[in-house]
C-alpha positions as CSV (number, residue, x, y, z in Angstrom):
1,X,-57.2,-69.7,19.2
2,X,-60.0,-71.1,16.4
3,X,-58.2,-71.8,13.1
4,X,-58.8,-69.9,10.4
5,X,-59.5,-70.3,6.6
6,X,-56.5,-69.1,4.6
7,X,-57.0,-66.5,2.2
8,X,-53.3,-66.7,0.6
9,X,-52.6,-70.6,0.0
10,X,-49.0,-71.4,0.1
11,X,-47.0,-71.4,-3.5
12,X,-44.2,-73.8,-4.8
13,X,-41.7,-74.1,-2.1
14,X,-39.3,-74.0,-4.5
15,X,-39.8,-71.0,-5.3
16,X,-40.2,-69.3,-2.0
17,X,-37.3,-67.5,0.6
18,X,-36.8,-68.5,3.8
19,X,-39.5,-65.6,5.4
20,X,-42.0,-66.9,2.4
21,X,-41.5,-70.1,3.5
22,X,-42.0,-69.7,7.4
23,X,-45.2,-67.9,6.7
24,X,-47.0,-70.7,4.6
25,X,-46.3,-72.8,7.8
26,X,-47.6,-70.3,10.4
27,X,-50.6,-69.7,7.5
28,X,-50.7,-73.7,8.0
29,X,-51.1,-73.7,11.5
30,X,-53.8,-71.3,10.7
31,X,-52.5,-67.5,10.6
32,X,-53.0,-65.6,8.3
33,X,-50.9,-62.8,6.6
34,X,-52.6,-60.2,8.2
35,X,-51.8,-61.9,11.2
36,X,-48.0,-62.2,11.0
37,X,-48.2,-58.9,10.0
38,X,-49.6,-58.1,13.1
39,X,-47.0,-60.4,14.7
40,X,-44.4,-58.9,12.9
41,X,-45.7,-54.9,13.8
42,X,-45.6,-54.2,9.7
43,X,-48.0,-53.3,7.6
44,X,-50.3,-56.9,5.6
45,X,-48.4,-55.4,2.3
46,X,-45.0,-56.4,3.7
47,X,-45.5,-59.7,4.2
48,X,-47.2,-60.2,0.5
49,X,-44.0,-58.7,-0.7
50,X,-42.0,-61.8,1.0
51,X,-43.6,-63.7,-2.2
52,X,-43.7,-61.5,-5.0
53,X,-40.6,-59.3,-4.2
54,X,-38.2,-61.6,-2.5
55,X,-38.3,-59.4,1.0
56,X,-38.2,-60.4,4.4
57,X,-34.4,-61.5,5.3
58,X,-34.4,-59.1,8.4
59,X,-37.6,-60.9,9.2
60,X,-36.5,-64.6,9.5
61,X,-35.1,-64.9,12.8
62,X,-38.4,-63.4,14.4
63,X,-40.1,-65.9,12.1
64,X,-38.5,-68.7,13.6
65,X,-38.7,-67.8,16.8
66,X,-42.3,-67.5,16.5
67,X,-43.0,-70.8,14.8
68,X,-41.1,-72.8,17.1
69,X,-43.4,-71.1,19.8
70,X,-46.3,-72.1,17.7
71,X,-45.4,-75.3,17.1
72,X,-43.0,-76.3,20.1
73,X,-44.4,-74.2,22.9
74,X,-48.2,-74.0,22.1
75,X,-48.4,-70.0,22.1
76,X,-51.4,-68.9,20.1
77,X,-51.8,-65.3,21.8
78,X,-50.4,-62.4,19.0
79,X,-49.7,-60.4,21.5
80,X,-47.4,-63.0,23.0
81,X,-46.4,-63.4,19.2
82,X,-45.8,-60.0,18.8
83,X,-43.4,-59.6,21.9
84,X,-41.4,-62.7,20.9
85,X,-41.0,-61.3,17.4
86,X,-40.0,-58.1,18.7
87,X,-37.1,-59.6,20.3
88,X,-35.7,-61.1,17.3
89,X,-36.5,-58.5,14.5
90,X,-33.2,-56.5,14.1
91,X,-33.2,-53.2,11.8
92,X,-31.5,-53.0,8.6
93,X,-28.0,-51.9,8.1
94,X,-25.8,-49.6,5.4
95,X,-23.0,-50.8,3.9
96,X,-20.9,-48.5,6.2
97,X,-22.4,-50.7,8.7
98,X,-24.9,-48.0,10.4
99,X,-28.1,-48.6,11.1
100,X,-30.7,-47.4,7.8
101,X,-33.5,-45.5,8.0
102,X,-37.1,-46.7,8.4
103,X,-39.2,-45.4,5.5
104,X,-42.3,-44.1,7.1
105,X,-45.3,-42.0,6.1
106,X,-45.1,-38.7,8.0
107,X,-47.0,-37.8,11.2
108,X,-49.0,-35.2,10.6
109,X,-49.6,-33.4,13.9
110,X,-49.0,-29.8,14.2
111,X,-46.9,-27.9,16.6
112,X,-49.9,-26.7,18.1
113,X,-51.0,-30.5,18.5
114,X,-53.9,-30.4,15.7
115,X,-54.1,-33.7,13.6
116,X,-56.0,-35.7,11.4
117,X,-56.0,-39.2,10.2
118,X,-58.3,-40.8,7.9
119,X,-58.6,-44.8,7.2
120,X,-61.0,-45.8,4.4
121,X,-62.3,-49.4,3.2
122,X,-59.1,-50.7,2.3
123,X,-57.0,-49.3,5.3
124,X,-59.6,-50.9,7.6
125,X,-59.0,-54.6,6.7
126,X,-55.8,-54.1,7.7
127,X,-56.3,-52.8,10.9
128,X,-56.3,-49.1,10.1
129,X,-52.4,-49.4,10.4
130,X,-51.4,-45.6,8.8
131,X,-53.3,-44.2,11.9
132,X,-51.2,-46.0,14.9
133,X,-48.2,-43.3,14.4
134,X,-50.9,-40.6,14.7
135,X,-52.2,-42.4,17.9
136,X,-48.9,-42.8,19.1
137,X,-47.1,-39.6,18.7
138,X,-50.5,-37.9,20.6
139,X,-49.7,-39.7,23.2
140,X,-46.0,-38.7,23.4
141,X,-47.0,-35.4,23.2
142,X,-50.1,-35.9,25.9
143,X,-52.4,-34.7,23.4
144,X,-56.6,-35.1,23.2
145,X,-58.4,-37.2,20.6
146,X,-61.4,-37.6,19.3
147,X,-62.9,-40.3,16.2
148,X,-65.4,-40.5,13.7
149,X,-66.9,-43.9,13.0
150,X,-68.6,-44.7,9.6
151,X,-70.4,-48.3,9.9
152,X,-74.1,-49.6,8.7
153,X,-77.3,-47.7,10.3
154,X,-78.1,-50.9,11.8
155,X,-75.2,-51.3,13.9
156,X,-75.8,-48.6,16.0
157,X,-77.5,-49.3,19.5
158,X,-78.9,-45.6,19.8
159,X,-80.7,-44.0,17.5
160,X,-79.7,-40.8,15.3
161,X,-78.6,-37.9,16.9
162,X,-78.7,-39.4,20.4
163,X,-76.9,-37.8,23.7
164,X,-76.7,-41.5,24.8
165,X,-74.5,-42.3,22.3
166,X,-72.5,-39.2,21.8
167,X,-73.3,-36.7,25.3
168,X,-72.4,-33.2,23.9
169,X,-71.5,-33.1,20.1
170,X,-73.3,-30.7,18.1
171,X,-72.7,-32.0,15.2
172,X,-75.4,-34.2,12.9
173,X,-75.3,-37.1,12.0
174,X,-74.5,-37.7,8.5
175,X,-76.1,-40.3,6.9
176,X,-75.1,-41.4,3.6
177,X,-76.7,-43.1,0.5
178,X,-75.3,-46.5,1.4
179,X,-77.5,-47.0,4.6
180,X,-74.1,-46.6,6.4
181,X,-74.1,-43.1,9.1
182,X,-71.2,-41.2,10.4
183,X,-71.1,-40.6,13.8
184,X,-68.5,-38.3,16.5
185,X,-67.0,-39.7,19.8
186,X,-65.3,-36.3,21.6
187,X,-64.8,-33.0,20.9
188,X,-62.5,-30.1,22.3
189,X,-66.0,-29.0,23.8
190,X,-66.0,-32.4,25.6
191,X,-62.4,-33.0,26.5
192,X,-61.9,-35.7,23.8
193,X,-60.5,-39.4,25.1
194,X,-57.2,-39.1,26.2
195,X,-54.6,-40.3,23.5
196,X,-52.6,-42.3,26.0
197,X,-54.7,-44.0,27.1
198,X,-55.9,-45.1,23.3
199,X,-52.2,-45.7,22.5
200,X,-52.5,-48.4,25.2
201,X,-55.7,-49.9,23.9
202,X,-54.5,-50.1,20.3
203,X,-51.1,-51.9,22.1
204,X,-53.7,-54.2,23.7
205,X,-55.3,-55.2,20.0
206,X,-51.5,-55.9,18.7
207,X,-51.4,-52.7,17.0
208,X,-54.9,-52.9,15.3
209,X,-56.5,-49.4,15.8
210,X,-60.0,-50.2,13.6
211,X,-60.4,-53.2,16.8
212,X,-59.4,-51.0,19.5
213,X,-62.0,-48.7,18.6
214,X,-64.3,-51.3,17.7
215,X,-64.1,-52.7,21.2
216,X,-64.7,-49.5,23.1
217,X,-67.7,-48.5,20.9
218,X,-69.1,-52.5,22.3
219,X,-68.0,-52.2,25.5
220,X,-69.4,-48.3,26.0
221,X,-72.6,-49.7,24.5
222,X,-72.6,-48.5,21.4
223,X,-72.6,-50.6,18.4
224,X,-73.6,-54.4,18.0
225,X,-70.6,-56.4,18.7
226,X,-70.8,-57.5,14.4
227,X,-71.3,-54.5,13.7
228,X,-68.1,-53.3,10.7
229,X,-66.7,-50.0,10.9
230,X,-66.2,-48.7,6.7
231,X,-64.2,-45.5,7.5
232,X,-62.6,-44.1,10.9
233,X,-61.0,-40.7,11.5
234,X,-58.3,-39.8,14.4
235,X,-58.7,-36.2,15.6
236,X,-56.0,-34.3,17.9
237,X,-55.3,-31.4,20.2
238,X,-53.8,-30.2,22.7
239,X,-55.4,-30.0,25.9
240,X,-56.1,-26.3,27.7
């Protein structure tokens, strides 16, 4: 895996926990936080919070176990990151002793199957985390999907309004003022993509939904491989 350039340089030591301190040596052997995050299956904000809020004690055996992979072993691969982590990362408890409740955004999907997810700017550099419950629990349920992609006119392959690109949505093309267009990928008209199968792609890009659907728009033919998506939206329902 190419090293990167670290975004978040490493603080005083002295200062820094234990999960702190094991990610400014995976950031030195050239992760970065968005990466243990990924590693870790938690959203980028978590792992800031390991410096500025003191967090991440539940985290350190996983952290461990993935450095000395990194550094003993010579694993690179996140996935192969990720399912090491996964291993060691053990849920809070109360003081009773019970395992505590995960504090999660709620899944908006109807009983009828209908949802909607929506990732701007900021939720894309992380990987479009807040939509990979949506993703998920459409799958559980065997539900339909469909996505609108927002990314610069120039990194389309097709132009405007094509059936190429998008065979059987009647829907235009929105263009907007920033040279950037929306475009539709399925439809209830269609048959949509099926969610499972998405679930297992996102699974594939260690639980970052903006590259799973980054990669199926290149593979399909689509969009230039450097093209950026700005904005993506998860659609759901239930199949007739």
């Amino acid at each position: 895996m190419p090293r990167r350039t670290r975004r978040n340089p490493p603080v005083d030591q002295g200062e820094l926990n234990e999960a702190a301190r094991l990610a400014d040596r995976l950031q030195q052997a050239g992760y970065t936080r968005r990466d243990i995050a990924r590693i870790l299956d938690r959203d980028p904000s978590l792992v800031s919070q390991f410096y500025t809020r003191n967090k991440g004690a539940a985290f350190v055996p996983a952290l461990r176990q993935v450095l000395a992979a990194v550094e003993t072993g010579g694993i690179t691969d996140l996935p192969e990151l990720a399912a090491i982590a996964a291993r060691h990362t053990r849920r809070r408890t109360t003081a009773s002793g019970a395992r505590a409740r995960v504090r999660t955004k709620a899944v908006l999907i109807t009983p009828t199957g209908t949802g909607t997810g929506r990732a701007g700017a900021q939720a894309i550099a992380s990987g479009s985390a807040r939509l990979r419950p949506l993703i998920a629990e459409a799958a559980r349920r065997g539900l339909r999907m469909a996505f609108t992609v927002r990314l610069a006119k120039t990194g389309y392959l097709h132009p405007s309004g094509s059936r190429t690109d998008s065979p059987g949505i009647r829907r235009d093309v929105t263009q907007r003022a920033d040279h950037t267009e929306e475009r539709s990928y399925g439809s209830a008209q269609t048959g949509g993509f099926d969610a499972t199968d998405f679930a297992l792609r996102v699974d594939a890009a260690a639980g970052d939904v903006t590259a799973a659907v980054h990669q199926w728009l290149v593979k399909t033919g689509r969009i230039r491989p450097d093209a950026h998506i700005t904005h993506l939206e998860i659609r759901t329902w239930r199949p007739r």
